[in-house]
C-alpha distance (Angstrom), angle and dihedral (degrees) to the residues before:
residue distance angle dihedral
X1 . . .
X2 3.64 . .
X3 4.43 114.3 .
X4 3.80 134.8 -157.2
X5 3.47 121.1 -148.4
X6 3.79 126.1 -178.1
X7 3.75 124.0 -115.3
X8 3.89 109.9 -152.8
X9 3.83 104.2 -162.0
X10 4.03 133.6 172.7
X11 3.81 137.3 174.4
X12 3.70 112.9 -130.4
X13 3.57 116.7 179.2
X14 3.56 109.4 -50.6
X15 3.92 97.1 -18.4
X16 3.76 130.7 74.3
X17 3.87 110.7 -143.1
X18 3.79 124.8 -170.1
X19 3.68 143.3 170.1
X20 3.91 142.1 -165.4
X21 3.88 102.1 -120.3
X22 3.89 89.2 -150.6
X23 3.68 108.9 55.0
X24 3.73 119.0 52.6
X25 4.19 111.3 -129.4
X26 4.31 94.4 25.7
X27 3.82 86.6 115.8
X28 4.13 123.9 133.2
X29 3.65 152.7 163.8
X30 3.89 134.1 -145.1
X31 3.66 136.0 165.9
X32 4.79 88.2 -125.8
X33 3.57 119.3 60.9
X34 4.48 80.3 -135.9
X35 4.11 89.6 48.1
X36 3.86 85.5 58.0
X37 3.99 97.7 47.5
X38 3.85 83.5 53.5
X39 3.45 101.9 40.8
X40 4.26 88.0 47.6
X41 3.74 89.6 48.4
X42 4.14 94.2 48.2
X43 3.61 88.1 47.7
X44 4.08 94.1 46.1
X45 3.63 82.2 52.0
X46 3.54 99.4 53.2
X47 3.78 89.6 42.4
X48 3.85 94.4 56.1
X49 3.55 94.0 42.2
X50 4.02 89.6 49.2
X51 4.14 91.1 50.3
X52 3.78 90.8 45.9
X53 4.10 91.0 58.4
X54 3.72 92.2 41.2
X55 3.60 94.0 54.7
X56 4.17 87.6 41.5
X57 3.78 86.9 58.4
X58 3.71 101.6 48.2
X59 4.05 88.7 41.0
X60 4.27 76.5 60.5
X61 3.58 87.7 47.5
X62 3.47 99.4 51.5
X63 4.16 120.9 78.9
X64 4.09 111.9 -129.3
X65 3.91 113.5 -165.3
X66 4.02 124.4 -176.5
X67 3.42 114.2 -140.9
X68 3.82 114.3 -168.2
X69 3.74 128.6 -136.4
């Protein structure tokens, strides 16, 4: 299943700044409007990848039981 996120960008003085409006803490800065795209998409990336193994490890944590019918 393929997702779209939104990348919020400005340019503000000398910097471009940018966000992804659907996952808190995906924020950055960089001096080329094309250095922030990549920087934003590394960092969604490493955000994604970072929620999937916390929610791995507390699926581990957690105890499942099947109770028949």
């Amino acid at each position: 299943m393929k997702q779209t996120y939104t990348a919020q960008i400005q340019h503000s003085d000398e910097w471009w700044i940018g966000w992804v409006r659907e996952i808190p803490g995906v924020n950055c800065q960089e001096k080329t409007r094309e250095e922030l795209l990549e920087t934003l998409k590394i960092t969604l990336l490493e955000a994604l990848e970072l929620n999937a193994q916390e929610a791995s490890s507390q699926m581990e944590n957690e105890c499942f039981m099947c109770i028949p019918r």
